[in-house]
C-alpha positions as CSV (number, residue, x, y, z in Angstrom):
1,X,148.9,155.4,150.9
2,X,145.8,154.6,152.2
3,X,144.3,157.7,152.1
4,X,145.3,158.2,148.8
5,X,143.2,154.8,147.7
6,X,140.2,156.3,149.8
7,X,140.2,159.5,148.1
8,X,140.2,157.8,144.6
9,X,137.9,155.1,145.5
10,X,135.4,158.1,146.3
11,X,136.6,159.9,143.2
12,X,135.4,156.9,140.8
13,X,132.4,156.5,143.0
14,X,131.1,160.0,142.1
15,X,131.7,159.6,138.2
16,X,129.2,157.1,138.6
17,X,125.7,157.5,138.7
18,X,124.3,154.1,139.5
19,X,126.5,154.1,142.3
20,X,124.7,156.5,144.6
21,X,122.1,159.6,144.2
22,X,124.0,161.7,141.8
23,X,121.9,165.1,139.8
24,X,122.0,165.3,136.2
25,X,122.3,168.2,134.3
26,X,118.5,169.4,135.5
27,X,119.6,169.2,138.8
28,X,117.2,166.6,139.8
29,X,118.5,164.1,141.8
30,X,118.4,160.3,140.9
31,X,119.1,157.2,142.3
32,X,119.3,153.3,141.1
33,X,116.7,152.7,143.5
34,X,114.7,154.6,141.7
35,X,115.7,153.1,137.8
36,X,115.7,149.7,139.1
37,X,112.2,147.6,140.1
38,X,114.0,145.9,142.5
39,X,114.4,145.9,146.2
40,X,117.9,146.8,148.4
41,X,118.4,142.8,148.7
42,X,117.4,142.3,145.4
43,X,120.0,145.1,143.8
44,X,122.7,143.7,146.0
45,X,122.7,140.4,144.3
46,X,124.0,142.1,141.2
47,X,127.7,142.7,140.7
48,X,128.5,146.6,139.6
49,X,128.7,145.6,135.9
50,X,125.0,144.5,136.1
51,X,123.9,147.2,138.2
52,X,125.3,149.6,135.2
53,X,123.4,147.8,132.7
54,X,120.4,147.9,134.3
55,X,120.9,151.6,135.0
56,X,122.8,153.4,132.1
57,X,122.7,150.4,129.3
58,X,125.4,148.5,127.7
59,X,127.7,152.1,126.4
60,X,129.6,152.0,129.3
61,X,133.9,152.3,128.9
62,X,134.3,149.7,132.2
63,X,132.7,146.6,130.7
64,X,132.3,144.2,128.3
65,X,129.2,142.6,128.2
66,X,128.9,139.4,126.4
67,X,125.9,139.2,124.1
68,X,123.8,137.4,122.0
69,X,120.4,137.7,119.9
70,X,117.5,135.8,120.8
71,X,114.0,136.3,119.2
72,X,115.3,140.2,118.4
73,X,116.4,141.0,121.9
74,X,119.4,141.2,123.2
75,X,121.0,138.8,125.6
76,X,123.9,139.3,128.3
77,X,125.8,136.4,129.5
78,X,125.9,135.8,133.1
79,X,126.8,133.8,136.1
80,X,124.1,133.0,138.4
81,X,125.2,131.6,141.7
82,X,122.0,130.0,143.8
83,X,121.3,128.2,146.8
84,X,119.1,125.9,145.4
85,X,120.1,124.5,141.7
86,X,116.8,122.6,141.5
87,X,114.6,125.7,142.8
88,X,116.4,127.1,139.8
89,X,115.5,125.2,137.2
90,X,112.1,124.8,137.9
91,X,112.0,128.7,136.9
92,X,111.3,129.7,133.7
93,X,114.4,131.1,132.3
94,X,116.1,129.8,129.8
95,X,119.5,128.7,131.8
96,X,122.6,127.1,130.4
97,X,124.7,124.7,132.3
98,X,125.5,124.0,135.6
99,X,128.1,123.4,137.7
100,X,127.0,122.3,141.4
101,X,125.9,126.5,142.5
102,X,126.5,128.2,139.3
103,X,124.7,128.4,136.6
104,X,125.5,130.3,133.4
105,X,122.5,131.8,131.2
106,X,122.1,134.4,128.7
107,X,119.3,136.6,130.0
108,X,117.7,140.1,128.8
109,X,117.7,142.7,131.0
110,X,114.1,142.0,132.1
111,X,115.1,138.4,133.0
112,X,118.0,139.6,134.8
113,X,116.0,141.4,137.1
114,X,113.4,138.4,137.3
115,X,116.5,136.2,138.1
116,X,117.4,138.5,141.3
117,X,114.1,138.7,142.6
118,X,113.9,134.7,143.2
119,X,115.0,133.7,146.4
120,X,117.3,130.8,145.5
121,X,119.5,133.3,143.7
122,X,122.3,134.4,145.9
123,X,124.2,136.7,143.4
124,X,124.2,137.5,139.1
125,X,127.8,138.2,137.7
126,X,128.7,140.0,134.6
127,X,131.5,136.9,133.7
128,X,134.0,139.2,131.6
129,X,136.6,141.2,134.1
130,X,136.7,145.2,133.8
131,X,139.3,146.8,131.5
132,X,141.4,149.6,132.2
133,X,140.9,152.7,129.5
């Protein structure tokens, strides 16, 4: 049984590109390292509906992504858990409420990455759950 969850788990991994260095139909090989201006502990803090976003846009058949329009650009909802609510705040994205560590926002995908590059930020979820298809 086990072996069978291992040899799917590495089966879905594959299909995906921002999950490791996969080639495209060029051949050349990419990675999300290479698609995201962020560093290894900077990437981790994203959740694998984020990373997706950030690397292959919203048209993926996994996720939902909650959105909204703000000044022509579009917003994703997420859940920010941080160290340091105060540190936080202080920042200039435009947060919504929080809950002792958590904080919700509606970021674009340039303030997402912002968001995981500040140190109080320990992870950045995509709050809707993954659907089967």
């Amino acid at each position: 049984m086990r072996l069978v969850l291992f040899v799917l788990a590495v089966s879905i991994l594959s299909l995906c590109p921002a999950c490791s260095g996969t080639s495209d139909r060029s051949g050349t090989t990419s990675s999300s390292a290479s698609t995201l201006d962020l560093s290894e502990s900077e990437r981790q803090k994203l959740d694998h509906a984020l990373t997706l976003l950030l690397t292959e846009g919203p048209e993926n058949p996994f996720f939902d992504y909650q959105t909204r329009q703000r000044d022509g650009e579009t917003t994703y909802g997420v859940l920010i858990r941080t160290s340091d609510p105060e540190a936080l705040r202080e920042t200039a994205l435009p947060l919504g409420s929080p809950s002792s560590n958590i904080l919700t926002a509606h970021l674009t995908i340039s303030e997402i990455q912002q968001a995981a590059q500040i140190d109080a930020v320990v992870s950045i979820s995509n709050p809707t759950e993954a659907s089967l298809h």
